[in-house]
Backbone bond lengths (Angstrom), bond angles and torsions (degrees), N, CA, C in turn:
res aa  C-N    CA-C-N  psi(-1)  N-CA   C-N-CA  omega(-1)  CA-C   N-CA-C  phi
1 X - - - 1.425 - - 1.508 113.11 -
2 X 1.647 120.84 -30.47 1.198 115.53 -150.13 2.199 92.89 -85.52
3 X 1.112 113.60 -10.51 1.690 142.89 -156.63 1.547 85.11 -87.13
4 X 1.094 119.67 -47.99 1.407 128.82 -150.57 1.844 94.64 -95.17
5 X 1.234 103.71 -80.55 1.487 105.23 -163.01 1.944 108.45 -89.38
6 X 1.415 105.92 14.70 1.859 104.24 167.72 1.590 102.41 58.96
7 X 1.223 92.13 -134.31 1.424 115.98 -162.89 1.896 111.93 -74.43
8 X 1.349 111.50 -13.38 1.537 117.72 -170.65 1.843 87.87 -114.43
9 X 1.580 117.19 50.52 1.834 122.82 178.00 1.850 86.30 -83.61
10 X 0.981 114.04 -35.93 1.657 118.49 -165.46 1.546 102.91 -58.92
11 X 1.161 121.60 -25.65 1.169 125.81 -164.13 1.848 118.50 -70.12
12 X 1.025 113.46 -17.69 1.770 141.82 -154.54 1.972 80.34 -108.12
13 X 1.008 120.25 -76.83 1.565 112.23 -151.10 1.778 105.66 -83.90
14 X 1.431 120.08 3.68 1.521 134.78 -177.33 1.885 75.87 -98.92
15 X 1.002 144.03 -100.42 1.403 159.87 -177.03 1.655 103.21 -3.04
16 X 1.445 111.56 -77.70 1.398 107.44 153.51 1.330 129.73 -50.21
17 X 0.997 135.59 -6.54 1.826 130.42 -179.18 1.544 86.83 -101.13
18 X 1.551 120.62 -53.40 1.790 116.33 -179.65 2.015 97.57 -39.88
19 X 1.242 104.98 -68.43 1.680 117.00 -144.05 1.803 90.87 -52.69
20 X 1.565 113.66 -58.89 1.393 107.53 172.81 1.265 139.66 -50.80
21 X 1.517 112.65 -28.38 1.700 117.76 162.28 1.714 97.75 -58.36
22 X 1.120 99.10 -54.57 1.945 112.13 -150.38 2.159 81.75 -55.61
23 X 0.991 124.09 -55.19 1.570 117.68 -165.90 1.336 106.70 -77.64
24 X 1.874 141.32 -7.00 0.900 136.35 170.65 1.663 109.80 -72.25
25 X 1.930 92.93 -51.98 1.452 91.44 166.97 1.401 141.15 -8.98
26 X 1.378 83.35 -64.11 1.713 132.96 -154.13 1.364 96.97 -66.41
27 X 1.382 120.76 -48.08 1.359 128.42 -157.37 1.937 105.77 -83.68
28 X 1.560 94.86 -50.33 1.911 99.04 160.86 1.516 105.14 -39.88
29 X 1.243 97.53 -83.10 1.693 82.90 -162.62 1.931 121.23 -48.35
30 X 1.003 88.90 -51.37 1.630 74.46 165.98 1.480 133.82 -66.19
31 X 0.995 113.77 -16.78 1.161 114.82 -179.33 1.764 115.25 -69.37
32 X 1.588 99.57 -53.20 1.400 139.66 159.53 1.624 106.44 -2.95
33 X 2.074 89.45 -63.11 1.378 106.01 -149.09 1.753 95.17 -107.16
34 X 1.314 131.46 -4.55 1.367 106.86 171.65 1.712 81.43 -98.86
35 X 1.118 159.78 36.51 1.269 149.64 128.75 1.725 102.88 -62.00
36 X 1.304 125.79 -65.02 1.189 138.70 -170.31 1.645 124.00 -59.12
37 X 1.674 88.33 -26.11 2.283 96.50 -172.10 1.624 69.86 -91.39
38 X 1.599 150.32 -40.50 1.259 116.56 -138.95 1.809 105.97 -92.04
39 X 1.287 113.40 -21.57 1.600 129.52 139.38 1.205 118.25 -26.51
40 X 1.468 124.49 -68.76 1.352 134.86 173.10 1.221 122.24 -45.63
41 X 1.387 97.07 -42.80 1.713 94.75 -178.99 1.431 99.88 -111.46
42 X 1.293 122.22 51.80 1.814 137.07 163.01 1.393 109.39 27.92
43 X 1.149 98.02 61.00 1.922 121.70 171.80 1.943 87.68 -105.41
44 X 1.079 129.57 -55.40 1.236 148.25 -167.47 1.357 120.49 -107.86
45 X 1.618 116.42 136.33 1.689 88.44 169.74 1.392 159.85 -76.20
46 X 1.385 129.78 152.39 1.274 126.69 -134.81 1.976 107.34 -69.70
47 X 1.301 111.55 -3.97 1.478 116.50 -179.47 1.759 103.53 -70.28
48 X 1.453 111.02 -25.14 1.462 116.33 -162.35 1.830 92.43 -85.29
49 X 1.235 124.82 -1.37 1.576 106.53 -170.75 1.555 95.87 -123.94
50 X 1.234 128.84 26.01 1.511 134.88 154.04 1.596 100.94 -70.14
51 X 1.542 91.64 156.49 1.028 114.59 -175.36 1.688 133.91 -132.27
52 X 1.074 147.79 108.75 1.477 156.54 177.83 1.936 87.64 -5.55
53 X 1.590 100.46 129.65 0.932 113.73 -178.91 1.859 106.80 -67.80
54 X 1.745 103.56 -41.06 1.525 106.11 -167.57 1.585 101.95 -122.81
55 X 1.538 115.64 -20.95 1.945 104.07 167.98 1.319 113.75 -97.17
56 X 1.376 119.22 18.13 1.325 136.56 179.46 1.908 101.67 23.90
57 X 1.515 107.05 57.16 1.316 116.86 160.61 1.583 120.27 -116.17
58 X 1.623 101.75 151.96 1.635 81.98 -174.70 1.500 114.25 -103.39
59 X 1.202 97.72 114.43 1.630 134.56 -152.58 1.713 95.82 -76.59
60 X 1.432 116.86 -73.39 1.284 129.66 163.99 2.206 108.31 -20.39
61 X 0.868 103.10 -50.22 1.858 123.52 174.25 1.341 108.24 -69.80
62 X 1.201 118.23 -30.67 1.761 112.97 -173.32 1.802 84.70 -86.15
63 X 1.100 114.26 -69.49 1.505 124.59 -155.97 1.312 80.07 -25.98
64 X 1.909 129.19 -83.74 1.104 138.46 -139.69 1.140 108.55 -59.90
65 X 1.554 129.10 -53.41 1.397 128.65 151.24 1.613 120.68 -6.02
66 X 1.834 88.55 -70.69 1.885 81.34 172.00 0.840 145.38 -45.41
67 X 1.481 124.35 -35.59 1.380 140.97 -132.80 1.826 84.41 -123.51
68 X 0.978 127.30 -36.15 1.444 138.77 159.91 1.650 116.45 -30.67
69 X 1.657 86.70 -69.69 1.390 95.85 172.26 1.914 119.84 -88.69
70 X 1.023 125.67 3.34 1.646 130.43 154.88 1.471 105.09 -58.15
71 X 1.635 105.42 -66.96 1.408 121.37 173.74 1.938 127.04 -12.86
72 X 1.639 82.85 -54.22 1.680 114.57 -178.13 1.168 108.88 -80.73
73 X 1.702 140.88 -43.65 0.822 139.01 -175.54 2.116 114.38 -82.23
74 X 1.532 100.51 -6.27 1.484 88.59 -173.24 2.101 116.91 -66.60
75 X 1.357 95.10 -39.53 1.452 89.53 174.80 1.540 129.46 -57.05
76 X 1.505 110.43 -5.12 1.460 113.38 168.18 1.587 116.66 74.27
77 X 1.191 115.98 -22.23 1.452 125.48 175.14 1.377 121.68 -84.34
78 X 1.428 118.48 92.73 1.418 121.64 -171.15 1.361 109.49 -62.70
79 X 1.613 122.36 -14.19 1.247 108.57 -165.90 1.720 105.21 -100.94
80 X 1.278 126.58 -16.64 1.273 120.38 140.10 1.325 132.95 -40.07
81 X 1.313 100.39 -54.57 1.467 111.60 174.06 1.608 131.63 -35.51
82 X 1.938 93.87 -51.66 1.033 107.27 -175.92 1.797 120.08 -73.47
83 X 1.650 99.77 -37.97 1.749 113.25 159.49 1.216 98.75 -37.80
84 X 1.247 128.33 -84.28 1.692 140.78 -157.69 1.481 98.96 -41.13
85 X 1.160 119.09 -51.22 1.580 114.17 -177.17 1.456 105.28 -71.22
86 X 1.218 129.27 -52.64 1.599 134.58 -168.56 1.848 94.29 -52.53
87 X 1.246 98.71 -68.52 1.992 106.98 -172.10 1.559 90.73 -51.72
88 X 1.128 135.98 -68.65 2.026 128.12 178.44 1.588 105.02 -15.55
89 X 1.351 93.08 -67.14 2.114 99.47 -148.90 1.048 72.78 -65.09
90 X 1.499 144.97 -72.69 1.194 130.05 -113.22 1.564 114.06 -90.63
91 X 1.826 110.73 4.49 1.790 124.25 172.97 1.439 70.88 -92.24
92 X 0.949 128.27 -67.82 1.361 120.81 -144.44 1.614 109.06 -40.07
93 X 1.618 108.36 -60.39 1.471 121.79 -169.64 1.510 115.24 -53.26
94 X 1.563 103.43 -37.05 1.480 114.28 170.31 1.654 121.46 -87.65
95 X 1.100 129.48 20.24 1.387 138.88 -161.20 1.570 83.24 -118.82
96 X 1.705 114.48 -65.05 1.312 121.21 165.55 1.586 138.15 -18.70
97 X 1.473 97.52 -58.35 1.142 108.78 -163.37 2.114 94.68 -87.82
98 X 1.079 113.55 -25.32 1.598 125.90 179.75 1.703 92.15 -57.46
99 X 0.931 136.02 -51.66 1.169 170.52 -137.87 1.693 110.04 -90.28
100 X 1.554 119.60 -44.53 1.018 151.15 155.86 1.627 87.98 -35.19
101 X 1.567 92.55 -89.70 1.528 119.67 -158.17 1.119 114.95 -51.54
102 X 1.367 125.38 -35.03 1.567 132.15 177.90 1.474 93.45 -44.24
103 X 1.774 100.42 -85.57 1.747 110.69 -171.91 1.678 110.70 -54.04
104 X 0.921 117.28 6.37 1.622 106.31 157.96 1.616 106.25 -89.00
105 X 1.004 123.59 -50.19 1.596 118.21 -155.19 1.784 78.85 -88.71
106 X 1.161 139.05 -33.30 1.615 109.18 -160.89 1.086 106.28 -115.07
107 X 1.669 135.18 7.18 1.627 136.80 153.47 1.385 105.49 -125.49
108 X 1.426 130.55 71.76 1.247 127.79 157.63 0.976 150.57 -43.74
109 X 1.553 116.54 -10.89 1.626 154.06 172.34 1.352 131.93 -113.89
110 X 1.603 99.37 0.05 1.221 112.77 177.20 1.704 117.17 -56.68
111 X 0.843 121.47 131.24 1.862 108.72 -179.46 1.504 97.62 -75.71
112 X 1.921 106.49 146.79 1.824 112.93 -162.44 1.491 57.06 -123.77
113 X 1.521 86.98 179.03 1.727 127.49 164.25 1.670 94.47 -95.21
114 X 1.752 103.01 125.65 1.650 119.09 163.58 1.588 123.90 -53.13
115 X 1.055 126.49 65.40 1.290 146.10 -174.53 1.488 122.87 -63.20
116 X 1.649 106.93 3.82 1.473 124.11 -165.72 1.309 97.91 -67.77
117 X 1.690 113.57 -55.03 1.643 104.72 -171.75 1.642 112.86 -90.50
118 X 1.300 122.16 46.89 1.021 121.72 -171.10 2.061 87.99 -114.95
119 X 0.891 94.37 -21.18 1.888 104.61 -155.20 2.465 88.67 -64.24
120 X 1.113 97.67 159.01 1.388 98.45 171.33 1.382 107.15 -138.24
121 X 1.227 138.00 105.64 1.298 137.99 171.00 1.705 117.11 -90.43
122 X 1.536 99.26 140.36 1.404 114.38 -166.05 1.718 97.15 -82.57
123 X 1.464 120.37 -175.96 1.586 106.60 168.35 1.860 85.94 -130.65
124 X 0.933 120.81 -0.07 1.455 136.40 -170.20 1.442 91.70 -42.00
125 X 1.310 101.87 153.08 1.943 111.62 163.79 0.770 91.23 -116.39
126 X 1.580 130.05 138.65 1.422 121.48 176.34 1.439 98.38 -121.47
127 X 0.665 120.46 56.69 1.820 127.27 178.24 1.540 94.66 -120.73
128 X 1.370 122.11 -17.89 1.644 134.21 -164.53 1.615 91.98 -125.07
129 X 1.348 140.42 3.05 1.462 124.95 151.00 1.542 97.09 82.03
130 X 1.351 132.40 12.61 1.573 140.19 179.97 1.489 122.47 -134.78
């Protein structure tokens, strides 16, 4: 990189350190707050969906958040870490989709959401890599 772009090489590993703060951000607050709507709607308990008396944030949701993620970080082994998350989503994604299939075969009349124009088709041939 440094061959290529000279004196502006800083520019590539500042860009990545920005984009990764900016998506860690990203991930607190959301995380934060589907802790707090899933409280609300008494999936969770109801102490977690209080709210900041005067920054009207839900404060109770960050704490737990934190302490959530302390929790995760005490074993020090990022590469556990990262298993633990990979094995999570990936019951999760398949628990989901099991889940799908159930309520298809045992509510057949159930009303879905029309998902037809949601679909995006490529025109690509991919036998030609385009």
């Amino acid at each position: 990189g440094a061959q290529v772009l000279g004196p502006a090489a800083f520019i590539i590993p500042l860009a990545v350190a920005l984009s990764t703060f900016g998506a860690a951000n990203g991930s607190c607050f959301s995380g934060c707050r589907l802790a707090y709507v899933a409280a609300r709607e008494h999936h969770l308990p109801e102490v977690l969906s209080y709210v900041h008396i005067k920054k009207y944030t839900p404060l109770p949701s960050v704490i737990f958040s934190t302490l959530m993620a302390i929790l995760l970080i005490i074993p020090g082994n990022i590469f556990s870490l990262i298993d633990f998350f990979s094995f999570t989503a990936w019951l999760f994604y398949g628990a989901t989709m099991a889940c799908v299939l159930i309520l298809r075969k045992t509510r057949p009349n159930d009303p879905r959401p029309d998902l037809k124009g949601a679909l995006v088709w490529s025109s690509a041939d991919p036998s030609t890599g385009g």
